[in-house]
C-alpha positions, 0 to 999 in steps of 0.5 A: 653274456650272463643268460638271465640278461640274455633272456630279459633282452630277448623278452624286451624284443620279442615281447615289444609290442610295436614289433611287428609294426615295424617289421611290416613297415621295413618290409614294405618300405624295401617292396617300394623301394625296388618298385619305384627304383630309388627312394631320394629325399623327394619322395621322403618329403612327398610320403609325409606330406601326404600321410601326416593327418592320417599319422596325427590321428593315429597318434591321436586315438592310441590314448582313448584306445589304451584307456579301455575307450575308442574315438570314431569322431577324428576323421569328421574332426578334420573335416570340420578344422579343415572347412572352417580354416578355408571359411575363416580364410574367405571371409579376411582371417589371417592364415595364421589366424585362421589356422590357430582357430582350426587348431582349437577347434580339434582341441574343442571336439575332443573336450566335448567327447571327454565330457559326454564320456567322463562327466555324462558316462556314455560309453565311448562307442556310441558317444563319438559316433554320435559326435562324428555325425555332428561334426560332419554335418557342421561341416557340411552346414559350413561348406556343402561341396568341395571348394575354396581356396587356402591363401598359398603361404599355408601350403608353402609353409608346410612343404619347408624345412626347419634348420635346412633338413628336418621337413614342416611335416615331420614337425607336426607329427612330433608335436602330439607324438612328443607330448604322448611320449611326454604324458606317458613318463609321468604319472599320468602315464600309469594313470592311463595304462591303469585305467585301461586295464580295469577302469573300477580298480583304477577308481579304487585307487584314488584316480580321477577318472572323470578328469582323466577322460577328460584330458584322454579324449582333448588330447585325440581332439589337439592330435585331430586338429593338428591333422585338419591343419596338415590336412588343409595345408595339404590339399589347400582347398576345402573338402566337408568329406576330406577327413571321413575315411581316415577314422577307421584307418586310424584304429587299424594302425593302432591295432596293428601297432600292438594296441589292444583293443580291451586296454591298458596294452600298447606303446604309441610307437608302434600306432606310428609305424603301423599308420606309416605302414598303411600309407606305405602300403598304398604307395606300393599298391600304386607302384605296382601299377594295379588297376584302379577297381582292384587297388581298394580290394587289394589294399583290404586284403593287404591290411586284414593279413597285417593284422592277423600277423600283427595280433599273432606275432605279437602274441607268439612272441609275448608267450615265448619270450615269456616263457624263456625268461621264466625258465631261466629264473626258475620260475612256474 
């Protein structure tokens, strides 16, 4: 094989960010494997029934991340979808119904984000922490405790499978997934990474960064409000703190899926396998039978070595990958 071809792979490898994502979740999926001894389709099934909101909206906040921005309201996001699914549902909605209204509600959230971002130029930060505190106390204002039911179809509905093999809750995953990936291979795609890397050189060349913070911070709302649905199909009750811990999970598997906290760096898969890396990690916690009082420290000190090994392979292998390719075509 010609070396300059040999080189340009090697660097498409090692330099791929999700890399050392994916790595960690093979590993750690072998760990669960030999812990629980088998790993059947019940399992598979139980895995992303329980983990989907927390994947959604890692898919969901990988685009403000890439655009230079940050979202920390999608955890209250889905306690609010949640609570008003179950409110709609006491008060005679349809489940259907009830659910499309839930839905919308995210896709609401994140519009409003996208205007107090991108219209009223808050920054990011202080601009969604401020909204995570409204939302929770909307949700709280709606259902002060945990309670409620959700009409049975919801949660039967969720745990099926379409065309006999494909479970509801991969479904669910692939549709903010799916239109990521479809944004992504059209000019807003370029748009975005743009934006993120140098949001005034991206003014400069004629893009619309008002509309394109806009349509980032809607799109984290839609995957949040998909989420708060998964969510509430999951424990089919209403819970105003349901969503509150998920936030940060959510920003940890992008960082260890390769995105870069300053922008414009990242690829959407890797957020994938870094949130499916976290809820494996849980798994294995459980697994290995550690007690109760220690399962959080340890899944703390787990998640901080990811990281460090995330971020240091992902540089090391950028660098060396690099530098290889730029031996082979002579370059300095």
């Amino acid at each position: 094989m010609n070396p300059l071809l040999t080189s340009k792979l090697r660097y498409r490898i090692t330099g791929w960010s999700a890399l050392p994502a994916l790595l960690l979740l093979l590993v750690f999926f072998f760990i669960n494997w030999k812990l629980s001894g088998s790993m059947n389709s019940f399992f598979i099934d139980g895995f992303f029934s329980s983990n989907a909101p927390l994947i959604c909206i890692a898919v969901g906040v990988t685009m403000p991340i890439i655009s230079g921005g940050i979202d920390l309201s999608l955890g209250s996001t889905i306690s609010l979808v949640n609570v008003i699914i179950v409110w709609l549902c006491a008060h005679g909605i349809p489940v259907f119904e009830a659910v499309m209204i839930g839905a919308g509600v995210g896709i609401i959230t994140g519009l409003f984000n996208g205007v107090l971002i991108g219209v009223l130029r808050i920054n990011p930060l202080l601009a969604t922490f401020s909204s995570a505190s409204v939302f929770a106390g909307l949700a709280l204002w709606i259902q002060a405790n945990p309670g409620g039911t959700i009409p049975g179809a919801l949660n039967t509905w969720y745990n099926t499978n379409v065309f006999g093999f494909l479970p509801m809750t991969v479904l669910l995953i692939l549709v903010p997934l799916g239109l990521f990936l479809i944004l992504n291979a059209t000019p807003f795609g370029t748009k975005l990474y743009a934006l993120g890397k140098n949001e005034n050189k991206a003014y400069a060349s004629a893009i619309n960064v008002t509309a394109m913070k806009i349509c980032i911070y809607t799109f984290s709302g839609f995957a949040a409000g998909i989420a708060g649905v998964a969510m509430s199909a999951s424990i089919s009750a209403g819970d105003p703190n349901c969503g509150a811990a998920l936030s940060l999970s959510a920003i940890a598997a992008a960082v260890i899926g390769g995105i870069s906290l300053d922008g414009g760096k990242g690829d959407v898969l890797g957020t994938t396998f870094g949130a499916m890396f976290l809820s494996m990690l849980i798994s294995t916690v459980v697994l290995a039978n550690i007690n109760s009082f220690a399962q959080s420290l340890v899944n703390g000190i787990i998640m901080l070595f990811a990281l460090i090994i995330a971020v240091y392979i992902g540089i090391r292998g950028q660098r060396s990958a690099s530098g290889s390719l730029k031996a082979q075509t002579g370059r300095k």
